[in-house]
Residue, then its C-alpha position, 0 to 999 in steps of 0.5 A: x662570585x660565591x661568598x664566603x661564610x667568615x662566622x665562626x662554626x661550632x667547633x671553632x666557637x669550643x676551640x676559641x673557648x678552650x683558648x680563653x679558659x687555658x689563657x686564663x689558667x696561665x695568668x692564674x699560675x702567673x699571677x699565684x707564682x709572682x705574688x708568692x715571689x712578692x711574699x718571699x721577696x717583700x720589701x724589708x721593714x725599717x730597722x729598729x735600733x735597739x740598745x745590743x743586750x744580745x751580743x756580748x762583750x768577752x768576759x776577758x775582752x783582751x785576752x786572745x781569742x779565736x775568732x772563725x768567720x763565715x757566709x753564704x753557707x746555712x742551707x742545710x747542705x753537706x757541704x754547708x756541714x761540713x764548713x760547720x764542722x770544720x769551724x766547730x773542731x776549730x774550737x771557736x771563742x766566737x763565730x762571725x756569721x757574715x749573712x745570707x740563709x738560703x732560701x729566703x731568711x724565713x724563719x722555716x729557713x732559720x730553722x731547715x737551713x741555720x740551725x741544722x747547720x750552725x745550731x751548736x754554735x748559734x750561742x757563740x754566733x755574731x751575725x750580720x743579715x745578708x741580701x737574702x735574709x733582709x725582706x725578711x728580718x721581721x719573721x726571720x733574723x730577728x726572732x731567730x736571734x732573739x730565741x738565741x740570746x734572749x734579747x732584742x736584735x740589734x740592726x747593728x752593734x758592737x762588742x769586745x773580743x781579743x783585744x779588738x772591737x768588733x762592729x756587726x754593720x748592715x749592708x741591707x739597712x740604709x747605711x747612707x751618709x744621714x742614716x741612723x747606722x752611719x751617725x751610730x757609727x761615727x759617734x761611736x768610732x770618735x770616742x778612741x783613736x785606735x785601729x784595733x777594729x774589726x768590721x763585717x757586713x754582708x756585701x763587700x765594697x771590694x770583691x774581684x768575684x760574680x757581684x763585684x765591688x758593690x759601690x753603695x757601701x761605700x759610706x761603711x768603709x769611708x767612716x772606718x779609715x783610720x779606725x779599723x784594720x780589718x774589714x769582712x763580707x761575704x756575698x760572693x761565693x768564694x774566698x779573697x783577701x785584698x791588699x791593704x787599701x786606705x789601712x785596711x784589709x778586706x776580705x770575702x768569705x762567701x764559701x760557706x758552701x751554697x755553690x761557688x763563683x768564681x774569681x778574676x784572679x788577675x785583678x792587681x787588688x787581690x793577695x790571695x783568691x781561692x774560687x774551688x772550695x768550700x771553707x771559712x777564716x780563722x782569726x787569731x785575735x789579740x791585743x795590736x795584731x791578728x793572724x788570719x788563715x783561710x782554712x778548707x771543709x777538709x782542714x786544708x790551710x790555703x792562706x795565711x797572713x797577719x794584720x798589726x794594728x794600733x790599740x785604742x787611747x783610752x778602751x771602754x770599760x770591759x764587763x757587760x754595761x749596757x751598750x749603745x745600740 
């Protein structure tokens, strides 16, 4: 019985050599593709609190003012256009930027998909990051920020303005209950008894859309009962209003115009919930209440409501004394 010769030929020699070289090739492109992910997905450094010089308290902090918010929109796309346009013709006293700069909250993205988007309202801006601009706050959101206003960004701060005060908190940033966040919050929330606060950070501990309610941010809300009425996020790409939980209404304002998601609307927590179009909320902000309307890119009022709240016992004194951090 003959033998067989299991030595590979020649040609089986190349093929096997051609293998090696392209299997080499695909974990050359994978390992390149994973570590440019890592770049752009790097992990955050720590916030550095800073006393807030760069986000003002109004000139007249309790005369009414119109207050725009908006999220999840500064691509550089038209739709993304036209929400800012919308904001824009809407005369803003102040805009609320409630996060995410798409791709990545590089500053190349600052610069492509913000300032070609809100760039004429940057100076009247408030923001807070989101999850996408975050990894990158060191090269993206702050120097951004810092280019706007001239001065250091605050991981999170607060100013005045229609008779509220209004907190920029970070949903991004360690916001547990020893964190430097929540003890700058709660020592600031002890000085009055009023509920005339606004708050706003990025992901929504309530939302009935794609990433639903987002259970970590819980310490937020928890330490702001009794002291706000008003609570807004963005993450989810539409728009919903909550009814009123524990004092305070929630609201996502995530259709800023990066895609839409949809919304359970049989969740029982919702008042009102539009997953169709894109657009932003416009405030009416004066002393003990608020009107509130979701407005489409296209000036279309889908929702209106209004929120009363209690004034403070005793209010800071206005004007532009250096703040807390």
């Amino acid at each position: 019985m003959k033998h067989l010769d299991r030595r590979p030929s020649r040609f089986a020699k190349a093929g096997q050599a051609r293998l090696g070289w392209l299997g080499l090739a695909i974990l050359l492109v994978v390992g390149v593709t994973y570590a440019a992910i890592a770049l752009a997905r790097r992990s955050p450094p720590p916030p550095r609190p800073v006393a807030n010089r760069a986000f003002r308290t109004a000139i007249r902090p309790d005369a009414p003012a119109t207050v725009w918010a908006v999220g999840d929109g500064a691509d550089g796309g038209a739709a993304a256009r036209a929400v800012a346009r919308r904001i824009a013709a809407g005369r803003p006293d102040r805009v609320l930027f409630l996060g995410d700069v798409y791709p990545d909250g590089t500053a190349s993205d600052f610069r492509g998909g913000f300032r070609s988007v809100y760039g004429s309202l940057a100076r009247r801006t408030a923001p807070t990051p989101g999850n996408h601009d975050w990894p990158n706050h060191d090269v993206g959101y702050d120097p951004y920020w810092r280019s706007v206003t001239g001065a250091a960004t605050p991981p999170w701060y607060a100013f005045r303005v229609g008779g509220w005060e209004v907190l920029s908190l970070n949903s991004e940033a360690p916001h547990g209950a020893d964190s430097a966040q929540l003890r700058w919050l709660r020592a600031r929330l002890r000085s009055d008894t009023g509920t005339c606060r606004l708050a706003f950070w990025h992901r929504p501990l309530h939302s009935a859309g794609l990433h639903g309610d987002q259970h970590d941010v819980a310490p937020l809300e928890d330490a702001l009962v009794g002291h706000a009425a008003l609570v807004l996020n963005g993450h989810d790409h539409d728009l919903q209003r909550f009814r009123p939980a524990r004092g305070i209404v929630s609201l996502v304002v995530g259709a800023g115009g990066h895609g839409r998601y949809g919304v359970n609307s049989d969740d029982p927590r919702l008042a009102f919930a539009n997953d169709s179009v894109y657009g932003a909320l416009r405030m009416r902000l004066q002393p003990r209440r608020a009107t509130l309307e979701f407005v489409a890119a296209d000036g279309k009022s889908l929702d209106q409501s209004s929120v009363g709240c209690r004034p403070a016992s005793s209010v800071r004194s206005p004007g532009r004394r250096r703040q807390r951090p």
